[in-house]
C-alpha positions as CSV (number, residue, x, y, z in Angstrom):
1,X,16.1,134.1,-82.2
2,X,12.6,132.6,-83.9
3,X,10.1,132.6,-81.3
4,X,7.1,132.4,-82.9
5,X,6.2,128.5,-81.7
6,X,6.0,130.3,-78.1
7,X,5.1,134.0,-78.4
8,X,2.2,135.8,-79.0
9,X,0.2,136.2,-81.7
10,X,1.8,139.6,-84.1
11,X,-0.2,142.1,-85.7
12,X,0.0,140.6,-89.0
13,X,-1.8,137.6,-87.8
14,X,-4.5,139.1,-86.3
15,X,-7.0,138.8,-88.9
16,X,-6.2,135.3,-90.6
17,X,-6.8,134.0,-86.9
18,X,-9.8,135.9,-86.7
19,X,-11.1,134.1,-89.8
20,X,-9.9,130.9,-88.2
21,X,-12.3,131.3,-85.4
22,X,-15.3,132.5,-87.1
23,X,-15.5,129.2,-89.0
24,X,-14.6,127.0,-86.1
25,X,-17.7,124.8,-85.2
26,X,-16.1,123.8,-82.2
27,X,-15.4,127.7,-81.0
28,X,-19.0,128.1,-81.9
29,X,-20.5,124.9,-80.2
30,X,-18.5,125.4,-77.1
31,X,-19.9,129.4,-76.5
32,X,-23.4,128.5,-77.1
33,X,-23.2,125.7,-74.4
34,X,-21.8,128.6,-72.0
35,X,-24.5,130.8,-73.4
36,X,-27.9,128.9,-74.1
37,X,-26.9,126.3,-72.0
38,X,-30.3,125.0,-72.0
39,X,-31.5,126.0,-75.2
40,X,-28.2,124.6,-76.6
41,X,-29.5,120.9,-77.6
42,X,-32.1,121.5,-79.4
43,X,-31.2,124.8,-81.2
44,X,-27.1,124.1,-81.2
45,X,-27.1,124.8,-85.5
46,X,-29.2,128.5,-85.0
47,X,-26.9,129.4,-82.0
48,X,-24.1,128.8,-84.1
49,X,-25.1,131.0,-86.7
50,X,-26.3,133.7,-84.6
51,X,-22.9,133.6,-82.7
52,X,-21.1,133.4,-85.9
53,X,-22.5,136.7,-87.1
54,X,-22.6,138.6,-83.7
55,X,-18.6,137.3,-83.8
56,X,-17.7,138.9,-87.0
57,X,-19.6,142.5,-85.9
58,X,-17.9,142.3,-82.8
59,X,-14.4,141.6,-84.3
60,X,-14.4,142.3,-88.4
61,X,-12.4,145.4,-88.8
62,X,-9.8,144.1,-86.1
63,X,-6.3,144.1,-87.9
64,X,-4.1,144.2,-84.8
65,X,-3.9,143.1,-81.1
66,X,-4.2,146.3,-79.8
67,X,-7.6,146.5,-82.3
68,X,-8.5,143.1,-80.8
69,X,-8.0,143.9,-77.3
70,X,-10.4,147.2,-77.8
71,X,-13.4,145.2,-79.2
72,X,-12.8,142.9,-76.3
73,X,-12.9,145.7,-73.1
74,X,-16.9,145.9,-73.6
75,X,-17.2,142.2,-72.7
76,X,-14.7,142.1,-69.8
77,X,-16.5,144.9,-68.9
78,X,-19.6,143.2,-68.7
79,X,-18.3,139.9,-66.9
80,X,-17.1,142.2,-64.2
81,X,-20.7,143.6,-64.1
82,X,-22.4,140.4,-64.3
83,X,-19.9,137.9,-62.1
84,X,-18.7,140.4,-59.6
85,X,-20.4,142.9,-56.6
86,X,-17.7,145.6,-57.7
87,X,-13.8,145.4,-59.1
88,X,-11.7,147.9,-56.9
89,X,-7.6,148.5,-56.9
90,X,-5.2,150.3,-55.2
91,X,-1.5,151.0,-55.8
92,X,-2.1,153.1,-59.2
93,X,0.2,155.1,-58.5
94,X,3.3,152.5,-58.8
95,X,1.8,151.8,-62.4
96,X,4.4,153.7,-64.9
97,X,5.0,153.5,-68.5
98,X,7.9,151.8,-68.5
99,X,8.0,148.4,-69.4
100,X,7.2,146.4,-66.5
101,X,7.9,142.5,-64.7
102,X,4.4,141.9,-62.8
103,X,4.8,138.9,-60.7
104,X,1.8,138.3,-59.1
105,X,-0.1,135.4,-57.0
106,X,-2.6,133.2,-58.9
107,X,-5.7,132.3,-58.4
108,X,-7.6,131.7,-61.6
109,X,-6.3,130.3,-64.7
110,X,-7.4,133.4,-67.4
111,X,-8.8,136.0,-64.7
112,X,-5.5,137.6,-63.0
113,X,-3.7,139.0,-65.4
114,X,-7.1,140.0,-67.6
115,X,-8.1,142.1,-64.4
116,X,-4.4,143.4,-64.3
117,X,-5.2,144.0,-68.3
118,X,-8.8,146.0,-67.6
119,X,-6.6,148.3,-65.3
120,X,-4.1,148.9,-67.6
121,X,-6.4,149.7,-70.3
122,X,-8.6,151.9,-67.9
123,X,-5.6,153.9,-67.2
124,X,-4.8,154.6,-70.8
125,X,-1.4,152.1,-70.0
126,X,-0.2,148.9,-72.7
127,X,-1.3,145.9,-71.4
128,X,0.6,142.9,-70.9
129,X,2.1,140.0,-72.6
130,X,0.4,137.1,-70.4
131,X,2.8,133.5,-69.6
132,X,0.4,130.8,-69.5
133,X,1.2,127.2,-69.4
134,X,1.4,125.0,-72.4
135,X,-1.5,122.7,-70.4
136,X,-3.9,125.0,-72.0
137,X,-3.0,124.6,-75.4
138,X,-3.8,122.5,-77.7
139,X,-3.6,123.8,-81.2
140,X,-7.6,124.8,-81.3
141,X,-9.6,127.9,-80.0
142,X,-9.0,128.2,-76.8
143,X,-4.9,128.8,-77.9
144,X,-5.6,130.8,-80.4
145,X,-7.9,133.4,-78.4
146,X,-5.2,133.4,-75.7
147,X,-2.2,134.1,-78.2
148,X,-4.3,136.6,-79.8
149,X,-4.8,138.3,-76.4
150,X,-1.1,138.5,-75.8
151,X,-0.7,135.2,-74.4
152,X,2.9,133.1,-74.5
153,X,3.8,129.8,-73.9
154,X,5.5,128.2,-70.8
155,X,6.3,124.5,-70.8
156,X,5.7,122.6,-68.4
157,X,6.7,119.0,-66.9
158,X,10.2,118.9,-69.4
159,X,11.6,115.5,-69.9
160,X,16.0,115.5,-69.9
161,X,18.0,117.5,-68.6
162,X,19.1,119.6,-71.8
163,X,15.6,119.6,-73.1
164,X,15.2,121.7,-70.3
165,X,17.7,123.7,-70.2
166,X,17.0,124.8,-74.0
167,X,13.5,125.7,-73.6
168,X,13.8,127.6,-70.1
169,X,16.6,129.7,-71.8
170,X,14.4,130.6,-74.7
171,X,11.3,131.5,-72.7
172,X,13.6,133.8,-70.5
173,X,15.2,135.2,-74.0
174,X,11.5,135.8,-74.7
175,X,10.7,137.7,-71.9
176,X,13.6,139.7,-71.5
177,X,13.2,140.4,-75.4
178,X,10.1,141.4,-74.8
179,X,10.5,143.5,-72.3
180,X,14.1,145.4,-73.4
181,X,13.5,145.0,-77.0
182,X,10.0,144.9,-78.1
183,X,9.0,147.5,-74.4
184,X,5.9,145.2,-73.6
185,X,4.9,144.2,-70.0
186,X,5.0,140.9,-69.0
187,X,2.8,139.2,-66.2
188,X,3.3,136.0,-64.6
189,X,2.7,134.2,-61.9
190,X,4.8,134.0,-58.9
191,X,4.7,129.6,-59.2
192,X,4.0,127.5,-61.4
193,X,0.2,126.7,-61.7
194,X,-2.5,128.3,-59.5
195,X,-2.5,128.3,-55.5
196,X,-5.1,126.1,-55.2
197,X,-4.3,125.7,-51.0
198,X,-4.8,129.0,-50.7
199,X,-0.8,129.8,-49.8
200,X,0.2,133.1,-52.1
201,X,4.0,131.4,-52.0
202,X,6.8,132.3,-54.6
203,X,8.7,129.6,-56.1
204,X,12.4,130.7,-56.5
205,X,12.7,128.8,-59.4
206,X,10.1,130.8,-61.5
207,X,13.0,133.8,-60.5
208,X,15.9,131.7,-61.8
209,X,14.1,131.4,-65.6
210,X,13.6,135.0,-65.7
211,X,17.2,136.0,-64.6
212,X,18.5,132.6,-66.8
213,X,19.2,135.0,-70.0
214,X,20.3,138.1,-68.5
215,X,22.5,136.3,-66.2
216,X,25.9,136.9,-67.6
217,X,24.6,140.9,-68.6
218,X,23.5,142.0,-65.3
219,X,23.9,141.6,-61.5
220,X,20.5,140.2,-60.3
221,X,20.5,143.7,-58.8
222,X,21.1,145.4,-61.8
223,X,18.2,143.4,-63.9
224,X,15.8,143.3,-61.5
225,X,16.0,147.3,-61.5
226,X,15.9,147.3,-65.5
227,X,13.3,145.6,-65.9
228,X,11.0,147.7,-63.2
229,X,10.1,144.3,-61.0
230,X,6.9,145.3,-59.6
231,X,4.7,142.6,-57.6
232,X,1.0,142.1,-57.9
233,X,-1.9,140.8,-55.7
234,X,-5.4,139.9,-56.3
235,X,-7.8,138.4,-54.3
236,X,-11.3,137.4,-55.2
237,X,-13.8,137.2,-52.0
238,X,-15.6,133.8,-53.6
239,X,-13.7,131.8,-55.9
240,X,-16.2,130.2,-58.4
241,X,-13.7,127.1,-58.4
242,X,-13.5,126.3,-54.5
243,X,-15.3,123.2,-55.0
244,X,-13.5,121.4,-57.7
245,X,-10.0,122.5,-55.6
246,X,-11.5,121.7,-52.7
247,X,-12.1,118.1,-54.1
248,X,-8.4,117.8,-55.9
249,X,-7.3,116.1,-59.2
250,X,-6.9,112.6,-58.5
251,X,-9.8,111.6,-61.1
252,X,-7.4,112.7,-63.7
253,X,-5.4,109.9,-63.4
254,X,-7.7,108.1,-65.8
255,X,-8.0,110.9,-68.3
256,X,-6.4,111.3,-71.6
257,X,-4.4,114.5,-72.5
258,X,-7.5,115.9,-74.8
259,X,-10.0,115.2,-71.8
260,X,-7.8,116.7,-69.1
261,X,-7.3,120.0,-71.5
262,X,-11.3,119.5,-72.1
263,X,-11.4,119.8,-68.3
264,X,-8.9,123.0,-67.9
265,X,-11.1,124.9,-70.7
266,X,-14.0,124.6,-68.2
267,X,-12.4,125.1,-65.6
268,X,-11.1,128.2,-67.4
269,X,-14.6,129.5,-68.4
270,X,-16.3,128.6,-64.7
271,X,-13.7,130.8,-63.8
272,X,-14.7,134.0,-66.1
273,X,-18.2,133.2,-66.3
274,X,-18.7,132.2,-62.1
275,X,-19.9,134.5,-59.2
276,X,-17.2,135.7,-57.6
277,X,-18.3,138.3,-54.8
278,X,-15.9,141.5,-54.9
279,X,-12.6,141.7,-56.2
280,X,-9.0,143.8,-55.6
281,X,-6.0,144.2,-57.3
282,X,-2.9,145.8,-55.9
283,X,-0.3,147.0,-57.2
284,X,3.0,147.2,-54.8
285,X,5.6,149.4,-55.3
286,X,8.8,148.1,-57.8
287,X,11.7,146.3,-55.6
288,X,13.9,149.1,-55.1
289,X,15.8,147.4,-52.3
290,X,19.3,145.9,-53.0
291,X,18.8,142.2,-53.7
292,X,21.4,139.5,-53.3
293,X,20.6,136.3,-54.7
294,X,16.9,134.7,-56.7
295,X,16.5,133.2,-52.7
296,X,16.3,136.5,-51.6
297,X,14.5,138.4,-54.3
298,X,11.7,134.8,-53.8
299,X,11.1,136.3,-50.3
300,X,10.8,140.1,-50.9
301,X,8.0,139.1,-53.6
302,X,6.2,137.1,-51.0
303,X,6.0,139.5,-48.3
304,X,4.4,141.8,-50.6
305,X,2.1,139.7,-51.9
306,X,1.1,138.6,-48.5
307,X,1.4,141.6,-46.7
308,X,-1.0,143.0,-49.7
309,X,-3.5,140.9,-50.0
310,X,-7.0,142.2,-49.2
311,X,-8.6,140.5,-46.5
312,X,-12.5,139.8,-47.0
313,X,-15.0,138.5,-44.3
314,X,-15.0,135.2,-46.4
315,X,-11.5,134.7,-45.3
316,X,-12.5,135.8,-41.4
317,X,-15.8,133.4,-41.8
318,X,-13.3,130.0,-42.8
319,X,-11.0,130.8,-40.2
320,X,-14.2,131.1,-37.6
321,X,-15.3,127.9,-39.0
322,X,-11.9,126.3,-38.2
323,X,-11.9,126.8,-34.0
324,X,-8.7,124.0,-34.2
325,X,-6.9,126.9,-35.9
326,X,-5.6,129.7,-32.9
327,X,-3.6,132.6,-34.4
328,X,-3.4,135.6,-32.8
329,X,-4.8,138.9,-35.2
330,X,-5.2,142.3,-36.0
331,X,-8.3,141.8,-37.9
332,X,-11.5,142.8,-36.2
333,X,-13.8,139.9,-35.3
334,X,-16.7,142.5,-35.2
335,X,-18.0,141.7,-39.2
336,X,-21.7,143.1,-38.3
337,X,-23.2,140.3,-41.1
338,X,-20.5,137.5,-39.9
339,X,-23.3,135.2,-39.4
340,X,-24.5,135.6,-43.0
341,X,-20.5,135.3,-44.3
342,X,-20.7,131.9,-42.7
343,X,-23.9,130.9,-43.6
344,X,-22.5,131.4,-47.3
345,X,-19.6,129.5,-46.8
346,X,-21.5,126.2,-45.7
347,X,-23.8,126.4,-48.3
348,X,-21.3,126.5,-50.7
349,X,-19.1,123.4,-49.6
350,X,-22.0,121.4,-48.0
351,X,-21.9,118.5,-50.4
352,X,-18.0,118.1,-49.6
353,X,-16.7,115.5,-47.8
354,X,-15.5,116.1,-44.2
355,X,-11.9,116.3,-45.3
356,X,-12.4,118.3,-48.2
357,X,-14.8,120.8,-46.5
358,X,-11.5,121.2,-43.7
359,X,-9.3,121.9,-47.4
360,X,-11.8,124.4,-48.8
361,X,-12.4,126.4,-45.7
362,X,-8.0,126.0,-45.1
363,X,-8.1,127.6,-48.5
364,X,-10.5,130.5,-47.5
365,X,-8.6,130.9,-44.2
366,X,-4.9,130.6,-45.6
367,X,-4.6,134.6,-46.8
368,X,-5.4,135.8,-43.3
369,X,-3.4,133.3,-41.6
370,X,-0.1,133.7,-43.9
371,X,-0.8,137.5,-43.3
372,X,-1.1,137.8,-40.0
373,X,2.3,135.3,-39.4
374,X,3.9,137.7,-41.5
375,X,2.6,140.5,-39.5
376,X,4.4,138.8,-36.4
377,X,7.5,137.7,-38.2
378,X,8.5,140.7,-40.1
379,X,10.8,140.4,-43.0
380,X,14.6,142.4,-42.9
């Protein structure tokens, strides 16, 4: 099966697309706005061609992905430095060389799976072929940098019933391709689109695509074993997007498809280029148990994922904001700087409207509260 009009970017195309880039204007334009955002207006035609030539030192000689991705750890590298207090992980120890099905939460559009990448690549491991909705792409830079960083397509909002049918089945022959034939990781998230409420919940029907090819091969049992179904959490103590989710999407109504994609790209680059406090990533350990059915295998992921997820005192401070909200918990109310965790918070949401400031701090508060319900409610 062709699936070059949904998978990532090969070896061979590394350095036409490379090319590609270096004379995009647009690619240029957009990186000095991020850059010199002040300087950007008056010198926009020198920033170009300064970002031009420090483009084509940085990534000349690339000639595949695994080229590409190399020249690209120095600047993750120094976005973690520069957007972060400090990137930490746990769970190395599940992380094996066989190719792997990381489902994990989502919280940011590009940032998940490229922290899941920078540990990979830390540890001397591949890194992973990234599903990202077809939202993001439009034809122009922004898709090619994401296929050329191992990025695939998923489509989204499918119109008939067949039409549907045919491009779910091809994405899961993708992904199972990749991952039996080609040995490449695969990360995606656990629902379709980001958790923008804050609730880490798996959609069963994200399950149902991946099992859709292998189906009629394997038990669900069986495949989930073969293809080493390991779930992922990350949790970021400040989300440089709580505002805009805080305030919703309604203003999109009145947008055309180029300006809502205009919008995702920025979101997208608030995202990497934001302050995000500290970070964690962990890795859970591979579903060993038996499974019986997508339902049940939805569930399983979940409780990981929630049971995971690393509590910060950003999460304690929204929940402490929230008095209408009783649960009972484990975690320790004795945060020495609490006051200081709070006075963050309200400084960050204090042009909000009363009902989205209840929305952002609910999004805050939501990790500690699904955690602690599925500390009283265990799972079988």
């Amino acid at each position: 099966m062709d699936f070059s009009d949904i998978g990532s970017y090969k070896d061979d195309q590394v350095a036409t697309k490379l090319k590609e880039l270096e004379s995009n204007e647009d690619f240029h334009n957009y990186i000095s706005s991020l850059i010199f955002p002040r300087a950007h207006k008056y010198f926009s035609k020198i920033n170009r061609i300064y970002l031009r030539k420090k483009f084509k030192q940085i990534f000349a000689d690339c000639n595949s992905i695994d080229q590409f991705q190399d020249c690209l750890a120095p600047l993750v590298t120094k976005m973690i430095d520069k957007t972060t207090d400090g990137f930490t992980y746990s769970g190395v120890e599940n992380l094996t060389e066989k190719p792997t099905l990381f489902i994990g939460n989502h919280r940011d559009i590009s940032l998940d799976p490229a922290f899941l990448n920078y540990l990979l690549y830390t540890q001397g491991l591949n890194t992973v072929r990234i599903a990202i909705g077809d939202n993001l792409l439009d034809g122009g830079y922004a898709e090619t940098l994401m296929r050329l960083n191992k990025s695939f397509i998923v489509h989204r909002n499918i119109k008939g019933v067949k039409e549907t049918l045919r491009k779910l089945s091809k994405l899961s022959a993708y992904i199972n391709y990749s991952l039996i034939q080609d040995e490449a990781s695969i990360w995606i998230a656990q629902r379709e689109g980001r958790a923008n409420d804050g609730n880490d919940f798996t959609d069963e029907g994200v399950l149902k695509m991946l099992y859709l090819d292998q189906r009629k091969v394997h038990s669900i049992y069986e495949w989930v074993r073969s293809v080493n179904l390991t779930p992922i959490v990350i949790s970021y103590e400040y989300d440089p997007l709580d505002y805009v989710k805080a305030r919703g999407w309604d203003y999109q109504d009145s947008l055309t498809p180029e300006e809502i994609n205009k919008s995702d790209i920025k979101e997208m680059s608030t995202g990497i280029f934001g302050y995000k406090g500290r970070v964690h990533l962990h890795i859970c350990k591979p579903i060993s148990d038996p499974v019986n059915n997508t339902r049940h295998l939805a569930e399983m992921i979940q409780r990981e994922i929630i049971n995971n997820y690393h509590i910060w005192p950003s999460n304690q401070a929204a929940l402490d904001l929230l008095p209408e909200i009783n649960i009972q918990r484990e975690i320790t109310n004795s945060i020495s700087d609490m006051p200081s965790k709070i006075s963050i918070l309200e400084k960050r949401c204090a042009n909000l409207k009363l009902d989205e400031r209840n929305e952002f701090l609910k999004t805050y508060a939501r990790p500690l509260i699904n955690k602690e319900k599925a500390r009283l409610s265990p799972g079988p």
